[in-house]
HTML snippet that shows the backbone in 3Dmol.js (N, CA, C, O; Angstrom):
<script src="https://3Dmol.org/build/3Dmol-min.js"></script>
<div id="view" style="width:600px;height:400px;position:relative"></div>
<script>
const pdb = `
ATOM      1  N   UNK A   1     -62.713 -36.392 -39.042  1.00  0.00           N
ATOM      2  CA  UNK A   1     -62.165 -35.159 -39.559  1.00  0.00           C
ATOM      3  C   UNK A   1     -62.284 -35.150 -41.085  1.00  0.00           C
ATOM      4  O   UNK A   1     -61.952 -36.124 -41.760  1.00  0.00           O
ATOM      5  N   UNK A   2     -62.826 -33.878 -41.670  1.00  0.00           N
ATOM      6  CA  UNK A   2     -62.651 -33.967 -42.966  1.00  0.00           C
ATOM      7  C   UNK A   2     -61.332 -33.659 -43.920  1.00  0.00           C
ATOM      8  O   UNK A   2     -60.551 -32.869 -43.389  1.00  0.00           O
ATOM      9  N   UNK A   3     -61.002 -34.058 -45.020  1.00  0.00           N
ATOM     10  CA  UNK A   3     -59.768 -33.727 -45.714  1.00  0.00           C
ATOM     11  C   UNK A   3     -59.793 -33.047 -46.595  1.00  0.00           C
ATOM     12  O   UNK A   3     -59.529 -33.496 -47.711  1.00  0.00           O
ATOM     13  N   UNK A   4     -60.202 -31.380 -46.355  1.00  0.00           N
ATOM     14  CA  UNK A   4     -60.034 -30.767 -47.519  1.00  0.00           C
ATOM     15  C   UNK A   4     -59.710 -31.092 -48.525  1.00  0.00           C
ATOM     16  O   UNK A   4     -60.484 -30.870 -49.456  1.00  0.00           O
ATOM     17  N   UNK A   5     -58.700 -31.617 -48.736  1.00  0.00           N
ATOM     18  CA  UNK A   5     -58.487 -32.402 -50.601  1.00  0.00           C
ATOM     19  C   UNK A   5     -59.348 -33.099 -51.250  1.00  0.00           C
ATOM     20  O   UNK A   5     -59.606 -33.417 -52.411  1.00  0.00           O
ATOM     21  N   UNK A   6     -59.741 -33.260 -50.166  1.00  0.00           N
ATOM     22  CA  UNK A   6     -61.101 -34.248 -50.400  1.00  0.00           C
ATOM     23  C   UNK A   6     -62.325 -34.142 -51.884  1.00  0.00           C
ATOM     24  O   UNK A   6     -62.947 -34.834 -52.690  1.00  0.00           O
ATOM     25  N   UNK A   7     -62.061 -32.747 -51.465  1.00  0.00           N
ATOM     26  CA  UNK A   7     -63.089 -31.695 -51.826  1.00  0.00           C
ATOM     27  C   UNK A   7     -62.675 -31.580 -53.821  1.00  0.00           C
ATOM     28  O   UNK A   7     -61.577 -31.281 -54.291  1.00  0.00           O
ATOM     29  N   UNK A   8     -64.025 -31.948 -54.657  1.00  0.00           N
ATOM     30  CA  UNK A   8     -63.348 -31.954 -55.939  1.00  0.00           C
ATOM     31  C   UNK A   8     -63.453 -30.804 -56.797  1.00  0.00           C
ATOM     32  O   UNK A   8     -62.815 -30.770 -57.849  1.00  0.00           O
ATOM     33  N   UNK A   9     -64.418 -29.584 -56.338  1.00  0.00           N
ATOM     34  CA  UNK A   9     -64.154 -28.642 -56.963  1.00  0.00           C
ATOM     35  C   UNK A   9     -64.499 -27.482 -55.653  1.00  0.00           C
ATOM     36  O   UNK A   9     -64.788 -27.663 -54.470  1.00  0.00           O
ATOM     37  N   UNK A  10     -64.328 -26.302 -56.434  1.00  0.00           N
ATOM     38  CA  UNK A  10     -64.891 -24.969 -55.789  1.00  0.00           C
ATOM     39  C   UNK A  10     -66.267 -24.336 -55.885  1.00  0.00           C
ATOM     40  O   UNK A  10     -66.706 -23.386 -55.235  1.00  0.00           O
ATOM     41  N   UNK A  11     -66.949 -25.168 -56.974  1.00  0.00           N
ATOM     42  CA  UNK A  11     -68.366 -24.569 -57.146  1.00  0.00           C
ATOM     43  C   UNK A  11     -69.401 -25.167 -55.784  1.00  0.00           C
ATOM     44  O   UNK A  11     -68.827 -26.081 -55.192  1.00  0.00           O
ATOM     45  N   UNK A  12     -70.199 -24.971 -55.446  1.00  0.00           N
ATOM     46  CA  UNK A  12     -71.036 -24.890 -54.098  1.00  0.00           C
ATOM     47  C   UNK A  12     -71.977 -26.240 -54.700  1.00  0.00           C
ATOM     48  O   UNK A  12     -72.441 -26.457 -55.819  1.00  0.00           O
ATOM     49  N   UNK A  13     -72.024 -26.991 -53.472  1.00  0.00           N
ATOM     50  CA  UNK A  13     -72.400 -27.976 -53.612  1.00  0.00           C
ATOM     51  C   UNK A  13     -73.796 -28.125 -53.663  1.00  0.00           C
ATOM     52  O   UNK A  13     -74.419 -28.880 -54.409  1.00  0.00           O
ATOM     53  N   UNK A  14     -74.182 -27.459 -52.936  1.00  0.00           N
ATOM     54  CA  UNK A  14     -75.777 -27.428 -52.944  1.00  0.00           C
ATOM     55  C   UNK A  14     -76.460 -26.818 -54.322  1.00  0.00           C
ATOM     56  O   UNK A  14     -77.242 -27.541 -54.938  1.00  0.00           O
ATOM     57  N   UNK A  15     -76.255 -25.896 -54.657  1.00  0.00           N
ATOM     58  CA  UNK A  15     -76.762 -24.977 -55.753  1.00  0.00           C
ATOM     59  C   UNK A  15     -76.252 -25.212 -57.064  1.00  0.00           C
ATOM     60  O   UNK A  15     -76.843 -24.975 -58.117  1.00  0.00           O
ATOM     61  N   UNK A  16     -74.970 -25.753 -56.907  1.00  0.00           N
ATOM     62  CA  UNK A  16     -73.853 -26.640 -58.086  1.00  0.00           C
ATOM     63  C   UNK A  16     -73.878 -25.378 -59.068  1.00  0.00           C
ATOM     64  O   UNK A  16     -73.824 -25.620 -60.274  1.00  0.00           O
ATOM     65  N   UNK A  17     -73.967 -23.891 -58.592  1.00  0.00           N
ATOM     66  CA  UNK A  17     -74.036 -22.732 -59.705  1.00  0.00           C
ATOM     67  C   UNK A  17     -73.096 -22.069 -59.664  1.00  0.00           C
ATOM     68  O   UNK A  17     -72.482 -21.792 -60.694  1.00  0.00           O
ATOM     69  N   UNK A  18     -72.750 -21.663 -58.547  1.00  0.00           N
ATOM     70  CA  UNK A  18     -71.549 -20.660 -57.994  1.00  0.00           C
ATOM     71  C   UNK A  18     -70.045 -21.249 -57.134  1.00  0.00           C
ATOM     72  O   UNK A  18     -70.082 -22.260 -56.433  1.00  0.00           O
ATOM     73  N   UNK A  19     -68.835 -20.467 -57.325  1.00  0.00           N
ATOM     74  CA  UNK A  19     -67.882 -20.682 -56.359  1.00  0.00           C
ATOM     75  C   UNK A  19     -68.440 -20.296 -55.073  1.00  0.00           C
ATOM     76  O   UNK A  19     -68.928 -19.218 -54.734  1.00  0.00           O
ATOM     77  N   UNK A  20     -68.231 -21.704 -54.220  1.00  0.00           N
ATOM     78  CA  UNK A  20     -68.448 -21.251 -52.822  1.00  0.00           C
ATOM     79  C   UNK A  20     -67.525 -20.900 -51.756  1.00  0.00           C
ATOM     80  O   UNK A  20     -66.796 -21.579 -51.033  1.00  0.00           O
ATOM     81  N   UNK A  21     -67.768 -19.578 -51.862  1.00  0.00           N
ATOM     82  CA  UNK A  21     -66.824 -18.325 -50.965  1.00  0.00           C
ATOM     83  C   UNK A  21     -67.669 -17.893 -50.066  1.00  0.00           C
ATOM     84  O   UNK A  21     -68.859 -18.040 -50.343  1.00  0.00           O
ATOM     85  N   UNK A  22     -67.301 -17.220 -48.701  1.00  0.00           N
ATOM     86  CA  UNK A  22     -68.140 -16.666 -47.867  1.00  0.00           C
ATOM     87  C   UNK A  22     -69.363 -15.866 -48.106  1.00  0.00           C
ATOM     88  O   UNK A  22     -70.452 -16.002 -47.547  1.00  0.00           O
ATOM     89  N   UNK A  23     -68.960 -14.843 -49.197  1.00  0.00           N
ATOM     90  CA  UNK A  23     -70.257 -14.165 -49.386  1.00  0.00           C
ATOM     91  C   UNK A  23     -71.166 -15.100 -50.068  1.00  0.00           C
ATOM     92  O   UNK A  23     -72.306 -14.644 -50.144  1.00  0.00           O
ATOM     93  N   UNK A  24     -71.013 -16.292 -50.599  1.00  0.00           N
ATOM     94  CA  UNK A  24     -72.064 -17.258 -51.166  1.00  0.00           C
ATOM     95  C   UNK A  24     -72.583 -18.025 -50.395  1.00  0.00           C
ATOM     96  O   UNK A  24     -73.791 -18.189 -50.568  1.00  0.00           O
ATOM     97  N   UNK A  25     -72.070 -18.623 -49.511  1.00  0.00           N
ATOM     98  CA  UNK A  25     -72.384 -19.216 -48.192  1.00  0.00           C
ATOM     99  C   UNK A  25     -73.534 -18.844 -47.650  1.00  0.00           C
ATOM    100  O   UNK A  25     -74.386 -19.637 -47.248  1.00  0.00           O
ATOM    101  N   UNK A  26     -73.628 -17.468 -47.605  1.00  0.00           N
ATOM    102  CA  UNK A  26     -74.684 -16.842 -46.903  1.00  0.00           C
ATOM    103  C   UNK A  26     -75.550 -16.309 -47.997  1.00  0.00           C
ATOM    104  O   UNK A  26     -76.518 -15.983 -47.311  1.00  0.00           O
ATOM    105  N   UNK A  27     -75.777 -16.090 -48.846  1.00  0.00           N
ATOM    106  CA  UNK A  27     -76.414 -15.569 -50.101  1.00  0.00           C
ATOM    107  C   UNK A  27     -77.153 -16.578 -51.067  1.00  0.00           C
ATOM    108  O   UNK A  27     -78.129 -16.218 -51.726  1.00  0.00           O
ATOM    109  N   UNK A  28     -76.566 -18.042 -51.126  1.00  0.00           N
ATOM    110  CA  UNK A  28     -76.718 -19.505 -51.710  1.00  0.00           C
ATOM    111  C   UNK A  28     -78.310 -19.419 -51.629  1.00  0.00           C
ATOM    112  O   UNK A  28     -78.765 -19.314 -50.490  1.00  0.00           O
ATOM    113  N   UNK A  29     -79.212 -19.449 -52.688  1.00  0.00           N
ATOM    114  CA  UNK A  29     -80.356 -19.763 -52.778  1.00  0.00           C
ATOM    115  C   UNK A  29     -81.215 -20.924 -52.330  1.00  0.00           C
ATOM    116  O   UNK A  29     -82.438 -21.012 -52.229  1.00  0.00           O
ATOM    117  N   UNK A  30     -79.871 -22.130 -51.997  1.00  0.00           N
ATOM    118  CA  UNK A  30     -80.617 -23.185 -51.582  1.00  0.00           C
ATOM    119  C   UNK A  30     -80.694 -23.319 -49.721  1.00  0.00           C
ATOM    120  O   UNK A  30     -81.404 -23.993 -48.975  1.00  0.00           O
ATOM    121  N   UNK A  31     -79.557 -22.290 -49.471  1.00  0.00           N
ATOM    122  CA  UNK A  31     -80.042 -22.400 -48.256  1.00  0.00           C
ATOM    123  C   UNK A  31     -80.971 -22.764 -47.120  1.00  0.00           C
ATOM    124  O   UNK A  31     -82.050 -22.184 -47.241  1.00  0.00           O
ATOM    125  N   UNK A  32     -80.914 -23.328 -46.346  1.00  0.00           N
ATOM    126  CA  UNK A  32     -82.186 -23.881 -45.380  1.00  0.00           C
ATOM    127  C   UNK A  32     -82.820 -22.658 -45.020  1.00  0.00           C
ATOM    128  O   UNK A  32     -84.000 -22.411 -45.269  1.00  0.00           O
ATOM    129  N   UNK A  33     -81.807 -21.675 -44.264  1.00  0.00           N
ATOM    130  CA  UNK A  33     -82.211 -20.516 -43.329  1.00  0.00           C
ATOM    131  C   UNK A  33     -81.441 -19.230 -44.012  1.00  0.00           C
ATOM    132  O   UNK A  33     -80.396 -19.125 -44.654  1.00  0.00           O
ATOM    133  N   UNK A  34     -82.415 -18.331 -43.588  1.00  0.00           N
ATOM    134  CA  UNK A  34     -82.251 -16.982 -44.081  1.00  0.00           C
ATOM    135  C   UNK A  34     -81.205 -16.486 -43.033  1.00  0.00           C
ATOM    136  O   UNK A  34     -81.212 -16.918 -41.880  1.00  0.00           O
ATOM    137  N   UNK A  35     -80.095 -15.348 -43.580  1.00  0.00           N
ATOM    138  CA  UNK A  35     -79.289 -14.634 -42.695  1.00  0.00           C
ATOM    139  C   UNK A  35     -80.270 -14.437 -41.248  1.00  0.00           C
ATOM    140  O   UNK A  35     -79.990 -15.039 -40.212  1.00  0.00           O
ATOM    141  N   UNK A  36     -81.056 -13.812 -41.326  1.00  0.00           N
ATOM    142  CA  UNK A  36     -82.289 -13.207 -40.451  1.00  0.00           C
ATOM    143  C   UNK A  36     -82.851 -14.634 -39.337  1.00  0.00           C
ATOM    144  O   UNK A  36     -83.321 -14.615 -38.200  1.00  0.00           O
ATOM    145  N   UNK A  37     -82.614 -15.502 -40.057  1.00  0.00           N
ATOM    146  CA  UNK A  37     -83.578 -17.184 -39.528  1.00  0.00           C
ATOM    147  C   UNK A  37     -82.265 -17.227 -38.798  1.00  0.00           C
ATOM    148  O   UNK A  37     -82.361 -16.972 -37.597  1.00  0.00           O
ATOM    149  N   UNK A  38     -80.951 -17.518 -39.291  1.00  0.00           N
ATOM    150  CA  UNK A  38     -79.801 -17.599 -38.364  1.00  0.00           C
ATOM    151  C   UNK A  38     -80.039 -16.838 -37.215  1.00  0.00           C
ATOM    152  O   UNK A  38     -80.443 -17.296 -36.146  1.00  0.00           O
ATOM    153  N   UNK A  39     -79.852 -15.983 -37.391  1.00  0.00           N
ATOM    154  CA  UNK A  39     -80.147 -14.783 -36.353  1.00  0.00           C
ATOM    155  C   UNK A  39     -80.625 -15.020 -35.025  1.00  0.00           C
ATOM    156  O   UNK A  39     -80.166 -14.797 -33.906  1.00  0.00           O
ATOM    157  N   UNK A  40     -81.637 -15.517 -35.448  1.00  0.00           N
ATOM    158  CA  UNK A  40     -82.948 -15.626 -34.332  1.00  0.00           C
ATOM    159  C   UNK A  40     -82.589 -16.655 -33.903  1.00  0.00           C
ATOM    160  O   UNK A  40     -82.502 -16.648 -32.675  1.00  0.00           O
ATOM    161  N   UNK A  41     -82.305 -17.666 -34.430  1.00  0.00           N
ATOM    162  CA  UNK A  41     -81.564 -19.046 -33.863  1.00  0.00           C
ATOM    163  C   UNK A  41     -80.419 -18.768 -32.796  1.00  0.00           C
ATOM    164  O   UNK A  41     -80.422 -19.321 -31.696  1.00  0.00           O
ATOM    165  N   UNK A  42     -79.561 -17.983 -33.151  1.00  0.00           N
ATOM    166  CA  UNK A  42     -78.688 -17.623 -32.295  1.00  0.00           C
ATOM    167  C   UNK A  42     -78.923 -16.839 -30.794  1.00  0.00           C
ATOM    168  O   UNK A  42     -78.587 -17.159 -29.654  1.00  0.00           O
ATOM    169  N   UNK A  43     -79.365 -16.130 -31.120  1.00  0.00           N
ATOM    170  CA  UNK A  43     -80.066 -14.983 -30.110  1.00  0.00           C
ATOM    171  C   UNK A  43     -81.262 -16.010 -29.083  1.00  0.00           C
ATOM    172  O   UNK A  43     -81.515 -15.953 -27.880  1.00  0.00           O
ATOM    173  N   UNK A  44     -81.823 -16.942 -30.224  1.00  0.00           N
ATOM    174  CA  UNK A  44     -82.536 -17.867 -28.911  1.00  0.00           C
ATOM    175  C   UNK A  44     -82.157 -19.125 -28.129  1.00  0.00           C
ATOM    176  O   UNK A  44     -82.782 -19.881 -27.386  1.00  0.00           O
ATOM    177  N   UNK A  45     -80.645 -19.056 -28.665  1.00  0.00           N
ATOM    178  CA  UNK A  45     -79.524 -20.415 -27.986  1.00  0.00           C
ATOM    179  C   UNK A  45     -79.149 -19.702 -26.802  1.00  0.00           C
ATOM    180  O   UNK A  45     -78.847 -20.170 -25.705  1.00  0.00           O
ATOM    181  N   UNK A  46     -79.210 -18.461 -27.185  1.00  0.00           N
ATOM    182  CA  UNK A  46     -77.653 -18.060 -26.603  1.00  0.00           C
ATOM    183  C   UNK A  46     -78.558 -17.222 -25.597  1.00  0.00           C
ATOM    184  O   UNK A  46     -77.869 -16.415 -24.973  1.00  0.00           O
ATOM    185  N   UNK A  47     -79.654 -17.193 -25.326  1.00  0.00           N
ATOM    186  CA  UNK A  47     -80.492 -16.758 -24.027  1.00  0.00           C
ATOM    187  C   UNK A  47     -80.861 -17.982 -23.288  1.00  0.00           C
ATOM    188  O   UNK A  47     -80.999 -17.744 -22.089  1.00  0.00           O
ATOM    189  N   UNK A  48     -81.054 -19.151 -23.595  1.00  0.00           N
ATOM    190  CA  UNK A  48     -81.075 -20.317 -22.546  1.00  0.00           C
ATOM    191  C   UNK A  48     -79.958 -20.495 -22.589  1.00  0.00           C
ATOM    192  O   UNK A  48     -80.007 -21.712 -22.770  1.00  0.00           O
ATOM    193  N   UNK A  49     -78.664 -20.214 -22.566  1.00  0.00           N
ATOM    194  CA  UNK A  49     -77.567 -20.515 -22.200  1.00  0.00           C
ATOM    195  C   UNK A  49     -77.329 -19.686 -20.844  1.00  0.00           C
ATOM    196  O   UNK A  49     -76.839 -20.031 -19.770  1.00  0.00           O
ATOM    197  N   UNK A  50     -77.912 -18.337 -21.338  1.00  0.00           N
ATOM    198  CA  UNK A  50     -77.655 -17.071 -20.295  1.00  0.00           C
ATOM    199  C   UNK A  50     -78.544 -17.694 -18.936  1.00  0.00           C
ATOM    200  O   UNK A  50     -78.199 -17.624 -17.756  1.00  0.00           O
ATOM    201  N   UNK A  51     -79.779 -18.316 -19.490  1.00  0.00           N
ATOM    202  CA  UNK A  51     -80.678 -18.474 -18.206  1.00  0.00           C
ATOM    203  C   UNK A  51     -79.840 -19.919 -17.610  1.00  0.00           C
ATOM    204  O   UNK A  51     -79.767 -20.305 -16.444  1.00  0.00           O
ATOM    205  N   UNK A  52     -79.482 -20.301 -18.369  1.00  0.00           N
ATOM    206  CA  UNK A  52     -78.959 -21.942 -17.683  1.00  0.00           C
ATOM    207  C   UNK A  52     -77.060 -20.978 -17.016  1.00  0.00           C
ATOM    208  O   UNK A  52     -76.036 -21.606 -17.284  1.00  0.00           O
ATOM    209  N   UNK A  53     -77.007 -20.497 -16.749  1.00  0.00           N
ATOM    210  CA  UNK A  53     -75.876 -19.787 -16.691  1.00  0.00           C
ATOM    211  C   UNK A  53     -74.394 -20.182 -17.596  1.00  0.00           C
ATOM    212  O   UNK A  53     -73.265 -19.792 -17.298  1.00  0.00           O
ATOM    213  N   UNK A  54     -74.715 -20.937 -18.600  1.00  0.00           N
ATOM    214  CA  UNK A  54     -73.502 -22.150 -19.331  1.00  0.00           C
ATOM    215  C   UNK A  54     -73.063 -20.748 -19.736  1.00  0.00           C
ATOM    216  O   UNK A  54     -72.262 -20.455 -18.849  1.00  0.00           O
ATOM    217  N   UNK A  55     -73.136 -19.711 -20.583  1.00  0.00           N
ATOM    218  CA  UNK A  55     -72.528 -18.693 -21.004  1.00  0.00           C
ATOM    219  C   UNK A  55     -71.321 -18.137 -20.498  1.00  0.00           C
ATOM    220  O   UNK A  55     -70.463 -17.681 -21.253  1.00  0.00           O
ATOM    221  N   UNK A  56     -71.217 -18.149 -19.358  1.00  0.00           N
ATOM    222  CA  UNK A  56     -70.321 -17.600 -18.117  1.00  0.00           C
ATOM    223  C   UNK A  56     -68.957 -18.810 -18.498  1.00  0.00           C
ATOM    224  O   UNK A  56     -67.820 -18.441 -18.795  1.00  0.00           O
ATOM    225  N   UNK A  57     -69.334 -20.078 -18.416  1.00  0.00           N
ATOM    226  CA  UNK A  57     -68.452 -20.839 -18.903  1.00  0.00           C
ATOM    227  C   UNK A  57     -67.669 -20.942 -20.469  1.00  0.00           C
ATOM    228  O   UNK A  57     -66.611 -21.502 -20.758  1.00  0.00           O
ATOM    229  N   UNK A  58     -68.404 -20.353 -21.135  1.00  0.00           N
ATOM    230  CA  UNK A  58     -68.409 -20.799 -22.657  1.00  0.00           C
ATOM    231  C   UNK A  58     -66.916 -19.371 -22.707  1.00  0.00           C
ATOM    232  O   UNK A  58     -65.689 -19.477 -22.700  1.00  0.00           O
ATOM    233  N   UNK A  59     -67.687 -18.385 -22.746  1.00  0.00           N
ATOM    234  CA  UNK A  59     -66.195 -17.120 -22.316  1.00  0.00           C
ATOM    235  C   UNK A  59     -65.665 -17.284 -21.179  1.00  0.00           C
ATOM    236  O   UNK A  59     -65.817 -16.217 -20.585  1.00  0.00           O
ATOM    237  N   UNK A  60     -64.982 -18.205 -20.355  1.00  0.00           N
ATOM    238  CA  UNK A  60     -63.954 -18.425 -20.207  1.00  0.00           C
ATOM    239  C   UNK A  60     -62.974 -19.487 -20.577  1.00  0.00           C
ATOM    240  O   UNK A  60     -61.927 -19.886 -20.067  1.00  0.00           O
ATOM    241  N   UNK A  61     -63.738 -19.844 -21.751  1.00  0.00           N
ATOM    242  CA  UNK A  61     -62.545 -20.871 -22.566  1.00  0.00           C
ATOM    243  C   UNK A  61     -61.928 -20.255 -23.297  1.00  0.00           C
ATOM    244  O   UNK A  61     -61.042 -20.792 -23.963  1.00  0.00           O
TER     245      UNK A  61
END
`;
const viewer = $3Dmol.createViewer("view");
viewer.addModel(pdb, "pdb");
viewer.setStyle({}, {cartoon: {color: "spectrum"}});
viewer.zoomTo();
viewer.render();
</script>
C-alpha cells in the first residue's frame, strides 16, 4: 500500500513542470498514451471480457 505522505511535493513527477491534478494527469506531455490510445485500450479489454463473458461478473460486484 502506498502512503500518501509519502509523497514530497505536488508538482508531477514525470514532467517535474506542473501541479499534478486531474486535468494534468491526462494532459502531462510525458505521458505514455494519448486520451484517445486509452480509449482504445479500454474498449478492446472490455470486448474480450464481453466475449469471455467475465463482464456479467465484473457488474455484479
Amino acid at each position: 500500500m502506498i502512503d500518501s505522505e509519502i509523497v514530497p511535493s505536488e508538482i508531477c513527477i514525470r514532467c517535474e513542470k506542473e501541479v499534478e491534478d486531474w486535468d494534468h494527469i491526462w494532459i502531462c506531455e510525458t505521458n505514455e498514451f494519448t486520451i484517445k490510445e486509452f480509449t482504445n485500450i479500454l474498449l478492446e479489454q472490455s470486448s474480450i471480457l464481453v466475449e469471455k463473458g467475465i463482464i456479467g461478473i465484473i457488474k455484479g460486484v
